[in-house]
C-alpha positions as CSV (number, residue, x, y, z in Angstrom):
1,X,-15.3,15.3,11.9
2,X,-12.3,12.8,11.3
3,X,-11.0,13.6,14.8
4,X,-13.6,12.6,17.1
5,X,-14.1,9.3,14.9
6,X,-10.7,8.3,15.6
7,X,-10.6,5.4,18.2
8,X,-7.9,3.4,20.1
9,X,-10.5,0.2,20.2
10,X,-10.3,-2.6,23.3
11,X,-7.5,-5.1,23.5
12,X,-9.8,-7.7,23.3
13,X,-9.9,-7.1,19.6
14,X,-6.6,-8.9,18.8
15,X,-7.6,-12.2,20.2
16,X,-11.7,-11.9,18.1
17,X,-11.6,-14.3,15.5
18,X,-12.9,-11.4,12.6
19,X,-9.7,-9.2,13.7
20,X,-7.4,-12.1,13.4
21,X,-9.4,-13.2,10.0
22,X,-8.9,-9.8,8.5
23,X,-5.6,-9.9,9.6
24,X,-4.7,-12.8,7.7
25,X,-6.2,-11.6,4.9
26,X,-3.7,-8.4,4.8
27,X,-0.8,-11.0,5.0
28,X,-1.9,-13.1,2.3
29,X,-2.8,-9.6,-0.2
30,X,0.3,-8.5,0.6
31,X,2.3,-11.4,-0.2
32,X,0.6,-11.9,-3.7
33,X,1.2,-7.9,-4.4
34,X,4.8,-7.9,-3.8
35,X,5.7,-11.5,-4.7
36,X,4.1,-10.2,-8.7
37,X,5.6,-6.7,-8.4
38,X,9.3,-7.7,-7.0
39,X,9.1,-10.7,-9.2
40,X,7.8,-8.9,-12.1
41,X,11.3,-6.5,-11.8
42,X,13.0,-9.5,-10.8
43,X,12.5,-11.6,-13.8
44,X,12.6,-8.2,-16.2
45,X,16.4,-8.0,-14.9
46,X,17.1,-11.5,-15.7
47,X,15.5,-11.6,-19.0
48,X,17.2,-8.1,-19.9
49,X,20.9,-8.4,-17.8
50,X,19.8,-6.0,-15.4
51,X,17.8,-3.8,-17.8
52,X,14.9,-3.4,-15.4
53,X,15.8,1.0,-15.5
54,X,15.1,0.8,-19.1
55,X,11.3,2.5,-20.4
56,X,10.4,-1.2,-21.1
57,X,11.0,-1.9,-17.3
58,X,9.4,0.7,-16.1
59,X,6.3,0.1,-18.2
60,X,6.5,-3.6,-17.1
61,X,6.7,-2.6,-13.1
62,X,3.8,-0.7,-13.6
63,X,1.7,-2.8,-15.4
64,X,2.7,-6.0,-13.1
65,X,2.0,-3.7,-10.2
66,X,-1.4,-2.4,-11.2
67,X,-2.6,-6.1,-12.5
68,X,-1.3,-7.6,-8.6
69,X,-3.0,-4.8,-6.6
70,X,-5.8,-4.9,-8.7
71,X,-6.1,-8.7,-7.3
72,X,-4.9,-7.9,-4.2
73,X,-7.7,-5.5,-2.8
74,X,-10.3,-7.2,-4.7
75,X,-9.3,-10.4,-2.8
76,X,-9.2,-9.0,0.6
77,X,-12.3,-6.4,0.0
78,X,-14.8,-8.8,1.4
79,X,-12.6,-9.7,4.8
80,X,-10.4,-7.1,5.5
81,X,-11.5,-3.9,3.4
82,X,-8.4,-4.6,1.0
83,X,-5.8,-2.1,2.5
84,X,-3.0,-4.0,1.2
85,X,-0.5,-0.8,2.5
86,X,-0.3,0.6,6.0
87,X,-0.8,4.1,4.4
88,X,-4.0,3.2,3.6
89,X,-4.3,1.4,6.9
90,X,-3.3,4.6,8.5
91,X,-5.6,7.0,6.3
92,X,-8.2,4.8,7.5
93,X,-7.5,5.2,11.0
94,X,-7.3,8.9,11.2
95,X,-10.5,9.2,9.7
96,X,-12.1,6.8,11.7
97,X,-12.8,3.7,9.9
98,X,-10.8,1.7,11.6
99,X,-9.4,1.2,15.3
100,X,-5.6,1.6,16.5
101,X,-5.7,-1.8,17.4
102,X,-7.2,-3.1,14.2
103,X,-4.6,-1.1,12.6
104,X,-1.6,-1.9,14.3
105,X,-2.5,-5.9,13.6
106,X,-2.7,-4.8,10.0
107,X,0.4,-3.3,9.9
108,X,2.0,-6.3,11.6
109,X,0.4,-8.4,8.8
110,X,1.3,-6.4,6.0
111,X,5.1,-6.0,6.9
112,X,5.4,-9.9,7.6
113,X,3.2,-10.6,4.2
114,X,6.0,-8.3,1.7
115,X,8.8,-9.9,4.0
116,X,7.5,-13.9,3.6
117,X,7.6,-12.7,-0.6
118,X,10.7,-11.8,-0.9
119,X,12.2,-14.8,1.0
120,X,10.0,-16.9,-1.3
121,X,11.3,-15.1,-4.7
122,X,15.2,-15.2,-3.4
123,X,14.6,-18.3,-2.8
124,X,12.7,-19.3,-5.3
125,X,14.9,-17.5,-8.1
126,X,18.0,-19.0,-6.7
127,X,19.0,-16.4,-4.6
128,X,18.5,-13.5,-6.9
129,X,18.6,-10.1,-5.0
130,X,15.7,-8.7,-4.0
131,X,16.4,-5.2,-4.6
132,X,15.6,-2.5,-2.6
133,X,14.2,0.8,-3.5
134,X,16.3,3.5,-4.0
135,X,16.6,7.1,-4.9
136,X,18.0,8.2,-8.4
137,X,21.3,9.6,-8.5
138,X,19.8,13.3,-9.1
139,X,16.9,12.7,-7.0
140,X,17.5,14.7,-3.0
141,X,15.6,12.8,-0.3
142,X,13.5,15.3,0.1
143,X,12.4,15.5,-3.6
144,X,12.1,12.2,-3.0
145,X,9.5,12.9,-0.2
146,X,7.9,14.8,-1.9
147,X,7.2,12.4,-4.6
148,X,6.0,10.1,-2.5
149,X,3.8,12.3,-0.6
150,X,1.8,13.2,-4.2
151,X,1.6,10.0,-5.0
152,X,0.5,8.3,-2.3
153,X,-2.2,11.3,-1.2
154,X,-3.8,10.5,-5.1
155,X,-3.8,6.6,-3.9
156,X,-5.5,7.3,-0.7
157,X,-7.8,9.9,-2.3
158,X,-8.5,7.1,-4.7
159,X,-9.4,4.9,-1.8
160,X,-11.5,7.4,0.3
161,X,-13.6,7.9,-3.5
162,X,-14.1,4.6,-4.9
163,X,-14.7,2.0,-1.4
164,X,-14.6,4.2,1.9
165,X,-16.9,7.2,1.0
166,X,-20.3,5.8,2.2
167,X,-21.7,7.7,-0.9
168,X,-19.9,5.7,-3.6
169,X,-22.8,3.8,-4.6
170,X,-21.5,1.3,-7.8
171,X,-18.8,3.3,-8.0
172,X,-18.0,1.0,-5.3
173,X,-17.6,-2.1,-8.0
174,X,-14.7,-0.7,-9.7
175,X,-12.5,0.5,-6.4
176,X,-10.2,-2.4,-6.5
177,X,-9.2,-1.7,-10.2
178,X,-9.1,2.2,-9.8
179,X,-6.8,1.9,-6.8
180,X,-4.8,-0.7,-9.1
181,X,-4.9,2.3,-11.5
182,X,-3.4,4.9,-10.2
183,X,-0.5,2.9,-8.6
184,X,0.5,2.0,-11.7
185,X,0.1,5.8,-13.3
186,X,2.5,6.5,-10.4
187,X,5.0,4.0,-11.2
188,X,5.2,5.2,-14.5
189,X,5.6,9.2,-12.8
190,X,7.9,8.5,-10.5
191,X,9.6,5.0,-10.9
192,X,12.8,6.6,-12.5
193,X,13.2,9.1,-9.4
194,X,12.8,6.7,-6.2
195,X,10.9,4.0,-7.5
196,X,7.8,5.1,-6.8
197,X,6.8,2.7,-3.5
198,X,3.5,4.7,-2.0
199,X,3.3,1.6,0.0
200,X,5.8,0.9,3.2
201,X,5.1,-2.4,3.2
202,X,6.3,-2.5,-0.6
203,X,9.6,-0.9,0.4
204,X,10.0,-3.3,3.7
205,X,9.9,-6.5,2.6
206,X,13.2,-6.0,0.0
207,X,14.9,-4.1,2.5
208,X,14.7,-6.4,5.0
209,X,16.4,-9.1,3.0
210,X,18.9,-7.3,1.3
211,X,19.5,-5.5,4.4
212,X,19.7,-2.6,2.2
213,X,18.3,0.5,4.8
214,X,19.5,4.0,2.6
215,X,17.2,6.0,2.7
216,X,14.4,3.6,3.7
217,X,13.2,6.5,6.2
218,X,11.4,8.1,3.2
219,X,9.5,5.6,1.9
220,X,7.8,5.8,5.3
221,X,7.6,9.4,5.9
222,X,6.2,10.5,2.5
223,X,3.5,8.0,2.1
224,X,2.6,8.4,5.7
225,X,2.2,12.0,5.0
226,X,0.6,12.1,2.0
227,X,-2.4,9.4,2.9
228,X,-2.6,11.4,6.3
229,X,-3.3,14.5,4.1
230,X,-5.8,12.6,1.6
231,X,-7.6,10.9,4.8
232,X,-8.3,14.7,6.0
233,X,-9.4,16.3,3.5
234,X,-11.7,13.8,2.1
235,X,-13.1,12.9,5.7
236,X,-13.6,17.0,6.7
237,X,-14.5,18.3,2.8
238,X,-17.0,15.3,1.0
239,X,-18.3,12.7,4.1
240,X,-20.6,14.5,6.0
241,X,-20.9,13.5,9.6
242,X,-24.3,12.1,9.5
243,X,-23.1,9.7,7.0
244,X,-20.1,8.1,8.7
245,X,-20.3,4.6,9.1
246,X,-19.4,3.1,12.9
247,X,-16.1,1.7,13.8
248,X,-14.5,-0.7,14.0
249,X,-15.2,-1.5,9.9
250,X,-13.9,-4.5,8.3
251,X,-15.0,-3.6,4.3
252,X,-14.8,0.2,3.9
């Protein structure tokens, strides 16, 4: 069962050259994903005069943001497993795959990766804003939460199907553009609401340079939440026990 798999893992994993390797290779995904998908919204408003909430920008946000993640998991597969989002990271720790420790470097990794893009686009744009997400003016937090709880539990189910579930088989071969997928299907769900993040990391990096914090609470909560639920019920309902691969795991 999920719970007994879930493990705090030794200290001395930080300093271990695959952990710091793996690591790296969540900054470096990261950074691709968001520099492409801010970028993508980014250029869209320049090109437009800040028409990036037309149809045509939301099509374009989800199609730059399916393309980058598509990339970004495939190039960290091999190394890291491809989290590319500290949901997933999470939803990988509570069902076993990887260690607290292994995570929490992640995380660290991930959050300085979407931050280093969005100080490369403003200042690479010539100080364009990096905008932060934010909720519609219709949308309720919680509505928002909720939003981002369904979309990010069909990522992390995606995820758990396509690269962790140790029966995948070739299914396995098309994980990184499934997960690309279904991040964009969301974007095009619930981009007009609250912009449709499913990714902390995603919502961090602009935040933290437009020191724009409304609301930012709930593009942690939901995802969180909603890749917590996925991990669960994937780990407890379709991988049996006697399949379960051993931690700490570097490639789902």
């Amino acid at each position: 069962m999920p719970i007994s798999q879930i493990a705090i893992g030794s200290p001395a994993e930080v300093g271990q050259a695959d952990t710091l390797k793996a690591a790296l290779a969540e900054f470096i995904s990261v950074l691709i994903f968001v520099f492409a998908g801010e970028g993508s919204g980014m250029a869209f408003n320049k090109l437009t005069d800040d028409g990036s909430t037309t149809p045509a920008g939301l099509v374009a946000a989800a199609l730059a943001h399916a393309f980058a993640l598509f990339v970004a998991v495939a190039i960290g597969a091999n190394i890291s497993g491809g989290h590319v989002n500290p949901a997933v990271t999470f939803g990988a720790f509570l069902g076993g795959h990887i260690t607290l420790i292994r995570g929490i470097l992640y995380w660290i990794a991930q959050l300085l990766g979407s931050v280093v893009a969005c100080l490369l686009l403003k200042f690479s744009t010539g100080g364009l804003t990096t905008s932060a997400f934010s909720l519609s003016s219709d949308v309720t937090v919680w509505n928002a939460v909720v939003f981002e709880i369904v979309m990010t539990f069909g990522l992390v189910y995606t995820v758990y199907a396509t690269a962790v579930d140790p029966k995948k088989g070739n299914i396995g071969i098309i994980a990184p553009i499934a997960i690309g997928f279904i991040v964009g299907a969301n974007i095009l769900v619930g981009g007009a609401f609250d912009g449709a993040s499913m990714n902390p990391a995603v919502s961090f990096g602009p935040a933290v340079v437009s020191w724009s914090w409304d609301n930012h609470w709930v593009y942690w909560v939901g995802p969180l939440i909603g890749s917590a639920i996925a991990a669960l019920i994937y780990e407890f309902i379709f991988i049996s026990p006697n399949t379960h691969e051993p931690l700490p795991s570097t490639d789902f």
